[in-house]
C-alpha positions as CSV (number, residue, x, y, z in Angstrom):
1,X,66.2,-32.9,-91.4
2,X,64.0,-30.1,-92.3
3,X,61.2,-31.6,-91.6
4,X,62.3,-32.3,-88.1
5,X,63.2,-28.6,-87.9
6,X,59.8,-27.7,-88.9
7,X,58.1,-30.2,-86.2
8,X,60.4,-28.7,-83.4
9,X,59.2,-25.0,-84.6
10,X,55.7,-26.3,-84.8
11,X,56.0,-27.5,-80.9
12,X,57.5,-24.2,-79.5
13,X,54.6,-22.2,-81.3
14,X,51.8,-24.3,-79.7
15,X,53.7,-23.7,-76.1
16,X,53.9,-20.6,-76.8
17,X,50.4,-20.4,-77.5
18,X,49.6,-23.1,-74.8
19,X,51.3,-20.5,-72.3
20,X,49.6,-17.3,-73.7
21,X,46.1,-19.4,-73.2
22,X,47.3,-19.9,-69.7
23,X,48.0,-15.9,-68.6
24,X,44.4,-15.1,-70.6
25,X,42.5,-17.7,-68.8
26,X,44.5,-17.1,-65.5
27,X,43.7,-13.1,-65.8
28,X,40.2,-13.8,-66.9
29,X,39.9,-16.1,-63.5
30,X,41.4,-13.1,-61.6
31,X,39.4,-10.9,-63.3
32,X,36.1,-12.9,-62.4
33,X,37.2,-13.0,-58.8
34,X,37.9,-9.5,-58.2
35,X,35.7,-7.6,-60.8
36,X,33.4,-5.7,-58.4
37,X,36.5,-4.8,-56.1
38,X,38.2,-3.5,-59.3
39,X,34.7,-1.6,-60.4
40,X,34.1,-0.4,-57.5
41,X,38.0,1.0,-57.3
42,X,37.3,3.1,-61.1
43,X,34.0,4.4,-59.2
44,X,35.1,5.4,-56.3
45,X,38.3,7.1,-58.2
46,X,35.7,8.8,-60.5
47,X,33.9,10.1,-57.5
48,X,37.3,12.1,-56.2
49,X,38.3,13.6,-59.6
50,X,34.7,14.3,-59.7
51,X,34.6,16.0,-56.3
52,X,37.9,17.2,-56.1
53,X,37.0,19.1,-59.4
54,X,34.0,20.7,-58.0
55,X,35.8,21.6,-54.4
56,X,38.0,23.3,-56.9
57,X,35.5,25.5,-59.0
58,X,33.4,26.3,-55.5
59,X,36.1,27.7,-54.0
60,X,37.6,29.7,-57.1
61,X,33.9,30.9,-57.4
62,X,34.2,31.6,-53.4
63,X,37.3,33.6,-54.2
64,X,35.6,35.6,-56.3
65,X,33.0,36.4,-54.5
66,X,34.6,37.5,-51.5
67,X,37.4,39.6,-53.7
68,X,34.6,41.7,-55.5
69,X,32.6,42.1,-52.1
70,X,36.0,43.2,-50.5
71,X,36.1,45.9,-53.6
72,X,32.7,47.1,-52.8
73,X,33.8,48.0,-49.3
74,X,36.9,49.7,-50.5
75,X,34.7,51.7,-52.8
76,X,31.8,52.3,-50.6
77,X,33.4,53.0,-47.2
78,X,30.4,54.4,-45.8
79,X,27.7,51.3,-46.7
80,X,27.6,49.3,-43.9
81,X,25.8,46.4,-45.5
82,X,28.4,44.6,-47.9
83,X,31.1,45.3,-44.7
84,X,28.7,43.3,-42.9
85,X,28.3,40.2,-45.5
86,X,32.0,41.0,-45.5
87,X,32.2,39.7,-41.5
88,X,30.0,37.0,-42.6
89,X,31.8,35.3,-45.4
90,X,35.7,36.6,-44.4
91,X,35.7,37.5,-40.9
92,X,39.5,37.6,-40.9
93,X,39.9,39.8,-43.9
94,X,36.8,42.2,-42.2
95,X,39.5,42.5,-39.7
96,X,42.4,43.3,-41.6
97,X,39.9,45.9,-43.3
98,X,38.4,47.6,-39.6
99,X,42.6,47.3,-38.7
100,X,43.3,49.7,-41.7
101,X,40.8,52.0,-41.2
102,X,41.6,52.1,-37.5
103,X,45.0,52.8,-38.3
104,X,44.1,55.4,-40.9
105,X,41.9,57.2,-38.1
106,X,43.6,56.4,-35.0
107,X,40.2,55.0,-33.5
108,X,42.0,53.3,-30.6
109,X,38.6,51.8,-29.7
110,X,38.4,49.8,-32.9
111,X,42.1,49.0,-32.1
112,X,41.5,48.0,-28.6
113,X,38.5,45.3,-29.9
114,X,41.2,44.1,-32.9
115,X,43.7,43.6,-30.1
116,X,41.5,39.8,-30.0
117,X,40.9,39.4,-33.1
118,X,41.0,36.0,-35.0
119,X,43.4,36.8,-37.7
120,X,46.8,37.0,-35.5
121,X,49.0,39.3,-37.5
122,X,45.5,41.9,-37.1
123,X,45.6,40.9,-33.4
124,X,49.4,41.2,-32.8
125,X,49.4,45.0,-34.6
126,X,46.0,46.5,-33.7
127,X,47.3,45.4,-29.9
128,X,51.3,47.2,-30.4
129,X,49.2,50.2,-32.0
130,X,46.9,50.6,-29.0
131,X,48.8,50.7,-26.5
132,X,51.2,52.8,-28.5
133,X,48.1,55.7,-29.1
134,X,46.9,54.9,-25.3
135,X,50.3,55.7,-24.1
136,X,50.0,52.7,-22.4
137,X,53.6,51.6,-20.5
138,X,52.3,48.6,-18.9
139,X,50.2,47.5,-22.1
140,X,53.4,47.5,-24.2
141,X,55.3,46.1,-21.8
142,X,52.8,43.1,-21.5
143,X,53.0,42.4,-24.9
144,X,54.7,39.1,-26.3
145,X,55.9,39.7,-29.8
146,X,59.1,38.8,-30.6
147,X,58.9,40.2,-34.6
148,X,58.2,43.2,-32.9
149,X,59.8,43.6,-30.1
150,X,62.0,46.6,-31.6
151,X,59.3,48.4,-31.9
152,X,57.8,48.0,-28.6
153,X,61.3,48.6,-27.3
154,X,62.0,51.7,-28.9
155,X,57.7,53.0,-28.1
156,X,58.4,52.0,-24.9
157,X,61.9,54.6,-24.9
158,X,59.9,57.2,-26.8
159,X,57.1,57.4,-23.6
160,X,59.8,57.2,-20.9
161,X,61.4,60.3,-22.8
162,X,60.0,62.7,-20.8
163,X,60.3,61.4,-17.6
164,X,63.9,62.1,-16.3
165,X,63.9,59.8,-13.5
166,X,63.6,57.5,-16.0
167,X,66.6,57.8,-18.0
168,X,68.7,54.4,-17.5
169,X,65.4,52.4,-18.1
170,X,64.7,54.3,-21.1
171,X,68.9,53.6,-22.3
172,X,68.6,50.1,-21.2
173,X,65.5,49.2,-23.6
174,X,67.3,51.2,-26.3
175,X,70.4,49.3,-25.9
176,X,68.3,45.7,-26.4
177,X,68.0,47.5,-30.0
178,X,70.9,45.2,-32.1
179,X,72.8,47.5,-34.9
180,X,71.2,45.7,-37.6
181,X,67.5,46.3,-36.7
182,X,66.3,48.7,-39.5
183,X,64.9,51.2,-36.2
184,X,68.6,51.6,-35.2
185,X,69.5,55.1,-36.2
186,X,66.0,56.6,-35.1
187,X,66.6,54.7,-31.5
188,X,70.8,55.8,-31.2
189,X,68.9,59.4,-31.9
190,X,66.8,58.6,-28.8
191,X,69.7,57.6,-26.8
192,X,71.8,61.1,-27.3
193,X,68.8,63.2,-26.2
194,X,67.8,62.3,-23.2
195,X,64.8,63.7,-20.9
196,X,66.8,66.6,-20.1
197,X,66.8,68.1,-23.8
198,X,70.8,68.3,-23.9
199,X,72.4,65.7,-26.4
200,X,75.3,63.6,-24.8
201,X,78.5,63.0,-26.0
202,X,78.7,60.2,-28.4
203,X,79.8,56.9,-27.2
């Protein structure tokens, strides 16, 4: 009986083996079949980490770069050259540069160029700040910015101010000014003191 036992053991272990032999002959067919399509899948996913790694240290080395150029113009406002290899290499932060120091002097000139700039929050503020220094009715009211649109109302109420004849236009574009706009006190102000320099009774 044990012996039996032993002989049935014996069998299971050579299919077992039998079966193992199978899957490592059957991979090693597979393997022949497809090895250059599997090489050729580790080079080309050694190539990516490889380029995707250096994409990553060019651009951190870019970032640098342009960070210390853009502290050399901060420190040497007067040098021309490293504001112009500024425009070269970040035109868009040039921009947000000229916008600051147009904003600082009031060089409506400068603004009046940003007012097409490239980056488009320079472009939508050096445009409201133009025609805000300008004085400019028509240029305000031309302009299509919803996030500031307050503002624009409320400039747009500060330049009517002195006009009497315009009074209800000036109370109508004060009154498109919601309660919860942070302007809201300064344009209520407006409202009370019309062109006529009296203050009106409160509403």
């Amino acid at each position: 009986m044990e012996i039996k036992e032993n002989l049935t053991q014996v069998k299971e272990e050579f299919k077992s083996d039998e079966k193992l032999l199978e899957s490592a002959f059957r991979l090693e067919k597979l393997y022949s079949k497809y090895k250059y399509v599997l090489w050729a899948l580790v080079v080309l996913a050694l190539a990516w980490w490889g380029y995707a790694k250096f994409e990553a240290v060019q651009k951190d080395k870019r970032t640098q770069e342009i960070t210390a150029l853009y502290n050399e113009v901060l420190a040497n406002p007067n040098n021309t050259a490293p504001l112009e290899k500024l425009q070269e290499q970040a035109p868009q932060l040039a921009e947000l540069y000229n916008y600051a120091q147009a904003l600082k002097n009031k060089d409506t000139k400068t603004l009046d160029t940003l007012s097409h700039a490239k980056n488009p929050i320079v472009k939508a503020l050096a445009s409201y700040y133009a025609a805000s220094y300008n004085r400019d009715l028509k240029a305000l009211k031309a302009l299509d910015l919803p996030a500031l649109q307050d503002f624009i109302h409320l400039q747009q109420a500060y330049l009517l101010h002195n006009d009497p004849k315009a009074a209800k236009e000036m109370k109508a574009l004060i009154t498109t000014i919601p309660p919860t706009s942070g302007i809201y006190p300064i344009a209520s102000l407006l409202k009370h003191y019309p062109a006529t320099g009296t203050q009106e009774g409160q509403e």
